[in-house]
C-alpha beads as a LAMMPS data file, in Angstrom:
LAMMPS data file: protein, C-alpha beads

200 atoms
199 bonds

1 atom types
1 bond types

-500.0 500.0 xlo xhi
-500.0 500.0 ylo yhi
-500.0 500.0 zlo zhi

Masses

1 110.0

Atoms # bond

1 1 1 185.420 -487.083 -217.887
2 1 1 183.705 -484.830 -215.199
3 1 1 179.970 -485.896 -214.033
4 1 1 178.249 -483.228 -215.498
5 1 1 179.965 -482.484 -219.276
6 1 1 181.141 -478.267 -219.212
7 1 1 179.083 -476.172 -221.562
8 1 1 180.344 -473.753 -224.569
9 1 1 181.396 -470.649 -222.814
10 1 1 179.125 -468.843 -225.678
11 1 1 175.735 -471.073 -223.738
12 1 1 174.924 -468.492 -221.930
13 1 1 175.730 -464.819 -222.733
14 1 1 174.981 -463.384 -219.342
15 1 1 177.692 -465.997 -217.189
16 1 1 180.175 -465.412 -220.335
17 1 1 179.667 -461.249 -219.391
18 1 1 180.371 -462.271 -216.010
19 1 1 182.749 -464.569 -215.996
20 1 1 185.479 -462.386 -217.609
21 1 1 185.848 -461.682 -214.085
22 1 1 188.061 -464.676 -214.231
23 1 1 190.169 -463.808 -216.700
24 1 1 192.095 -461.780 -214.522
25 1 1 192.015 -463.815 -211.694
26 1 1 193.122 -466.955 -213.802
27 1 1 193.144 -466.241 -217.188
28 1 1 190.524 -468.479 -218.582
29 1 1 187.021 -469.558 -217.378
30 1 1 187.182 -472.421 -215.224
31 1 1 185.024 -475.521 -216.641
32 1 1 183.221 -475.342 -212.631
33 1 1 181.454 -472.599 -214.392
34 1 1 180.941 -473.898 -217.289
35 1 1 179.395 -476.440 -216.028
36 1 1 177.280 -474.317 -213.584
37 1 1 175.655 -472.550 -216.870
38 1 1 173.227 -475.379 -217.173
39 1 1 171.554 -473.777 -214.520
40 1 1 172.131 -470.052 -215.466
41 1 1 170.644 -468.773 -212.319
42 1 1 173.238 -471.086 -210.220
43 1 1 176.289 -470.129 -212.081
44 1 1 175.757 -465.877 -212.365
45 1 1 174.687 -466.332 -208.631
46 1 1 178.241 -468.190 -208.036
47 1 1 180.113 -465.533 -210.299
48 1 1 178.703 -462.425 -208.033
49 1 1 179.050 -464.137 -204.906
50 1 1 182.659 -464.699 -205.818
51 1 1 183.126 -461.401 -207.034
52 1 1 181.821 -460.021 -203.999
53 1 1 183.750 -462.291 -201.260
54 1 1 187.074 -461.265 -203.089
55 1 1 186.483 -457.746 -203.554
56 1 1 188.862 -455.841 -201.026
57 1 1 187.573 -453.699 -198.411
58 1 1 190.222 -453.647 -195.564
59 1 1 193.360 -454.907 -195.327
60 1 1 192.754 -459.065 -196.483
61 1 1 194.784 -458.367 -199.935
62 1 1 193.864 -460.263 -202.801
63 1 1 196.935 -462.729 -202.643
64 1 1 196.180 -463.796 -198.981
65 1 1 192.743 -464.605 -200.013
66 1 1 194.229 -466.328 -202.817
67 1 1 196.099 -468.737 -200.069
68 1 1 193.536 -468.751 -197.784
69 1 1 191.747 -470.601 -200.338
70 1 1 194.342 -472.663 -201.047
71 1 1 194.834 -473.555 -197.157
72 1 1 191.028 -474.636 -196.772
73 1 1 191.241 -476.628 -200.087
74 1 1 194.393 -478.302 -199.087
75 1 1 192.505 -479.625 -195.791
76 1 1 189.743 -480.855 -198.095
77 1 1 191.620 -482.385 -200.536
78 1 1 189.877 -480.496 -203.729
79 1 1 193.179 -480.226 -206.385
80 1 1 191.013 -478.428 -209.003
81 1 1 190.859 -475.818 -206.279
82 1 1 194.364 -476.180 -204.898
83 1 1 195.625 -475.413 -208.262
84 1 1 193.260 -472.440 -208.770
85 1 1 193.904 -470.646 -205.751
86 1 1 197.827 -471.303 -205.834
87 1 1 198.079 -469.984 -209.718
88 1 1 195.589 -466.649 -208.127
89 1 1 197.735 -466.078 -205.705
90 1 1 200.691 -465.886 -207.948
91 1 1 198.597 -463.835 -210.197
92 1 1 197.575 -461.425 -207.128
93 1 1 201.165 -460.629 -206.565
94 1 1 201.831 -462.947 -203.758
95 1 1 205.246 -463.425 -203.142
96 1 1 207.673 -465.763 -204.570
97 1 1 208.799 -466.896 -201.336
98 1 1 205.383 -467.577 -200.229
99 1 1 204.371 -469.257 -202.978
100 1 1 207.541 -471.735 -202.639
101 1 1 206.736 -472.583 -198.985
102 1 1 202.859 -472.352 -198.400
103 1 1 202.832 -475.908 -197.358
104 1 1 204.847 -474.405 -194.279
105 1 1 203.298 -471.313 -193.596
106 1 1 203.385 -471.838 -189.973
107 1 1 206.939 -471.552 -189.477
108 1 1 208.511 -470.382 -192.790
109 1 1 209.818 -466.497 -192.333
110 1 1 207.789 -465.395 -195.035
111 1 1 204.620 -465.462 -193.521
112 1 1 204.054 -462.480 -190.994
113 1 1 201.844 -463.109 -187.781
114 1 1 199.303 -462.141 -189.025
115 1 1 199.102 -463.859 -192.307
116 1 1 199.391 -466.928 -189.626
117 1 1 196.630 -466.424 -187.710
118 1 1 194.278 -465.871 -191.149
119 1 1 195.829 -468.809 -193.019
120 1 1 194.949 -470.939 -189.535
121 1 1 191.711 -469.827 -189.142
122 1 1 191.241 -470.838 -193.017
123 1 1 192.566 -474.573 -191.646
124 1 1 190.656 -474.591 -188.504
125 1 1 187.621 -473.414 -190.069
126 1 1 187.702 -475.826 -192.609
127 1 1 188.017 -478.827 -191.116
128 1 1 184.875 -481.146 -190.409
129 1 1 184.473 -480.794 -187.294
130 1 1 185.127 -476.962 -186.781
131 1 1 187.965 -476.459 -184.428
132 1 1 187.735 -472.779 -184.669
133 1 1 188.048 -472.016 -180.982
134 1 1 189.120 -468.867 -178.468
135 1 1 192.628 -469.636 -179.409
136 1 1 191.780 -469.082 -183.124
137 1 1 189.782 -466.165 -181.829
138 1 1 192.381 -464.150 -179.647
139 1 1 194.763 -464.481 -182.661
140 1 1 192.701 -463.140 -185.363
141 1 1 191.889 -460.346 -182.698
142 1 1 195.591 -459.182 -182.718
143 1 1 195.992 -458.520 -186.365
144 1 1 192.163 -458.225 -188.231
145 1 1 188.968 -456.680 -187.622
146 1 1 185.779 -457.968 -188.100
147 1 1 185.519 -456.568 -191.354
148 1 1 188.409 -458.045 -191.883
149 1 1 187.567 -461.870 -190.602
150 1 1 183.818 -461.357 -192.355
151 1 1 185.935 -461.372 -195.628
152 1 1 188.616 -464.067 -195.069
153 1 1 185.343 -466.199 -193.578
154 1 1 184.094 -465.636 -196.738
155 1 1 186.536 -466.895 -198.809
156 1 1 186.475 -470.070 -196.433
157 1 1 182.962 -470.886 -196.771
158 1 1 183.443 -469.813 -201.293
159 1 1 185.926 -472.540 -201.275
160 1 1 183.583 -475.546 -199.038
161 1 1 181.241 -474.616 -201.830
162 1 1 183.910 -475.050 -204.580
163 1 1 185.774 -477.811 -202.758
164 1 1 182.494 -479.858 -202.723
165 1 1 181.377 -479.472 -206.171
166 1 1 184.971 -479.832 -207.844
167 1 1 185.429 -482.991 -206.414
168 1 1 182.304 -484.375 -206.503
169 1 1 182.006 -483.356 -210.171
170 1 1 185.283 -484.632 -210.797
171 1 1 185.746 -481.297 -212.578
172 1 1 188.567 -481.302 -215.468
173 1 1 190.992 -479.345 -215.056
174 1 1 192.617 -476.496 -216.836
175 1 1 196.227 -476.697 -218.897
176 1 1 196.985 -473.216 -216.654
177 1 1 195.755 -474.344 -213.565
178 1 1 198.035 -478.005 -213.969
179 1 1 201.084 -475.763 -214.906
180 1 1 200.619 -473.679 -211.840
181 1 1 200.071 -477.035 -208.957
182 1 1 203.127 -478.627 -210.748
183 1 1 205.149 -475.582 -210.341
184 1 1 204.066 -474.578 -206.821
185 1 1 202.720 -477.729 -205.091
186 1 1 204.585 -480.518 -207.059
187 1 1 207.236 -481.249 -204.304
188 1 1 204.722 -482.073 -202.268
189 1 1 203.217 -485.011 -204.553
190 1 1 200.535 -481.965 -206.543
191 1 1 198.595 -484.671 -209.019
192 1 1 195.176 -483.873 -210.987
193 1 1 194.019 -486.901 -209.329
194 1 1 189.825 -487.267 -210.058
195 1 1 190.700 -484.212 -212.157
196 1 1 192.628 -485.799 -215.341
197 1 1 188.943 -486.009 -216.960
198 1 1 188.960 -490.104 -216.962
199 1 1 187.083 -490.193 -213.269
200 1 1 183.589 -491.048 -214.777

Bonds

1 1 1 2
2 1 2 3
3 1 3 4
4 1 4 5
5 1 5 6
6 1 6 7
7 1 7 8
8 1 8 9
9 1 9 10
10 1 10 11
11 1 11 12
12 1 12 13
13 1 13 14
14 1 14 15
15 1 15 16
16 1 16 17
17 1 17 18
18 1 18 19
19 1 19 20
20 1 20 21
21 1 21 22
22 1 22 23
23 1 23 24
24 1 24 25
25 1 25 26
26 1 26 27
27 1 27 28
28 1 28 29
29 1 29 30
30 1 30 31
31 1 31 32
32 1 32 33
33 1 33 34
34 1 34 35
35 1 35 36
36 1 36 37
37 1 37 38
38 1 38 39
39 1 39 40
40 1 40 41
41 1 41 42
42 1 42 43
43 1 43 44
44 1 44 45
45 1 45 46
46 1 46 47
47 1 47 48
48 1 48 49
49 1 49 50
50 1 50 51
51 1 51 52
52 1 52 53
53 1 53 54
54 1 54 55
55 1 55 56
56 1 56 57
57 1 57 58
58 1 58 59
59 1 59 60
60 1 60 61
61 1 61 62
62 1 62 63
63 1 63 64
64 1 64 65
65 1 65 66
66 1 66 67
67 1 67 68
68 1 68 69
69 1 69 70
70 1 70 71
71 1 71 72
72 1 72 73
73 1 73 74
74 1 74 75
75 1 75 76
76 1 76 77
77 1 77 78
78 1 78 79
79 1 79 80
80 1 80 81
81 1 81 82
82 1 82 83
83 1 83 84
84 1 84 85
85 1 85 86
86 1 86 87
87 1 87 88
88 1 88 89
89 1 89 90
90 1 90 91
91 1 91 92
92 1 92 93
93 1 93 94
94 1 94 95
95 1 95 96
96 1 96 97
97 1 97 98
98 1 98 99
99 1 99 100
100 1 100 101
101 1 101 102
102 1 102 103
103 1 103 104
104 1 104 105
105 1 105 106
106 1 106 107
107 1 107 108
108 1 108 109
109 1 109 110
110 1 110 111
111 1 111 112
112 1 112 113
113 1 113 114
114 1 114 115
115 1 115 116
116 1 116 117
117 1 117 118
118 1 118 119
119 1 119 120
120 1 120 121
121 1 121 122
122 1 122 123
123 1 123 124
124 1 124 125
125 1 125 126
126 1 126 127
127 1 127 128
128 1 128 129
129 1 129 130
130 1 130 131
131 1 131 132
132 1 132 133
133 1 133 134
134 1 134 135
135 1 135 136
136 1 136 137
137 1 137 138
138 1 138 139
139 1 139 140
140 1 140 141
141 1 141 142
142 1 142 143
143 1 143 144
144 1 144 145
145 1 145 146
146 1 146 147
147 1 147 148
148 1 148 149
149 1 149 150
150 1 150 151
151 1 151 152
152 1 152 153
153 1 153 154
154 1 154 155
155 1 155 156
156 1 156 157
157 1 157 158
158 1 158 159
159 1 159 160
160 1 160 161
161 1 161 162
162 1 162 163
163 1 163 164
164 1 164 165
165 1 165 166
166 1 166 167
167 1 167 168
168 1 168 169
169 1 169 170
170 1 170 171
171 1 171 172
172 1 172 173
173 1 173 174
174 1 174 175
175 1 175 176
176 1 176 177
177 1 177 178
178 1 178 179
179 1 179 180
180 1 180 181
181 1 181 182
182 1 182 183
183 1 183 184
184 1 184 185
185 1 185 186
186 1 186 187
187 1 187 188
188 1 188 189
189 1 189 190
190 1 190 191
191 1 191 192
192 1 192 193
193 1 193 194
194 1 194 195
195 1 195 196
196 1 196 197
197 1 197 198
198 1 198 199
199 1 199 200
């Protein structure tokens, strides 16, 4: 069981307006937000911001965000969010190819240069210390502009958020979101982990 218990997604009407946002980006509401909603103000904030970061405004398509998210969750070691951003990805069109091999996105041909760079900013960014340096810099440069790195930064610093509260709540996770890590990260040792709802 999670530290903080989800609430009805009928609680509050105003997060349950919003959050259909995430039935299209996952098909159901994830229980983070449901658990938000004891603090309405905290979880319609988190449903705009999120709505906002992943909105599309340049070139950053919805599926790279997707595994930019799950590259900075991976580092952290959040699987409630690995799972989400691996099953929106695959929801976001990425392609099957990528979804097989994101573990090796640094060498596997299905990644272009570009999606390289983003996905190792997303790592470098997220690691504690930063080691986002020139190198990081001069790459990004070659492919993105700063409209472009304002949004994948985005989706970095959504998913710190995420990664922290997920794991710290021990969040339970979703039937969908378990299907989608087994499928896509489960040769890699994908488990729930904190996530199986016993952690508390």
């Amino acid at each position: 069981m999670a530290l903080v218990t989800p609430l009805s997604p009928e609680h509050d009407l105003e997060t349950k307006q919003l959050a259909e946002f995430f039935n299209e980006t996952l098909g159901f509401c994830p229980n983070s937000v449901l658990t938000m909603q004891r603090r309405p103000a905290i979880s319609k904030a988190f449903i705009n911001l999120n709505k906002a970061v992943m909105a599309n405004e340049g070139r950053v398509t919805s599926a790279l965000k997707r595994m930019i998210a799950w590259v900075s969750s991976n580092s952290t070691g959040c699987r409630y969010c690995q799972a989400h951003a691996i099953r929106a990805a695959e929801r976001y069109g990425a392609e099957q190819e990528q979804l097989d091999n994101i573990w090796d996105y640094r060498t596997h041909p299905a990644f272009s240069e570009a999606e390289r760079a983003a996905l190792d900013f997303s790592l470098a960014a997220s690691l504690v210390p930063n080691t986002v340096n020139t190198d990081i810099k001069k790459r990004l440069y070659e492919h993105w502009d700063e409209g472009e790195i304002v949004e994948m930064l985005g989706v970095i610093s959504l998913f710190g958020y995420l990664n922290r509260w997920n794991d710290s709540m021990g969040t339970d996770i979703e039937e969908g979101a378990v299907e989608s890590g087994n499928q896509y990260l489960g040769k890699h040792g994908f488990e729930v982990g904190k996530h199986d709802g016993s952690r508390y």
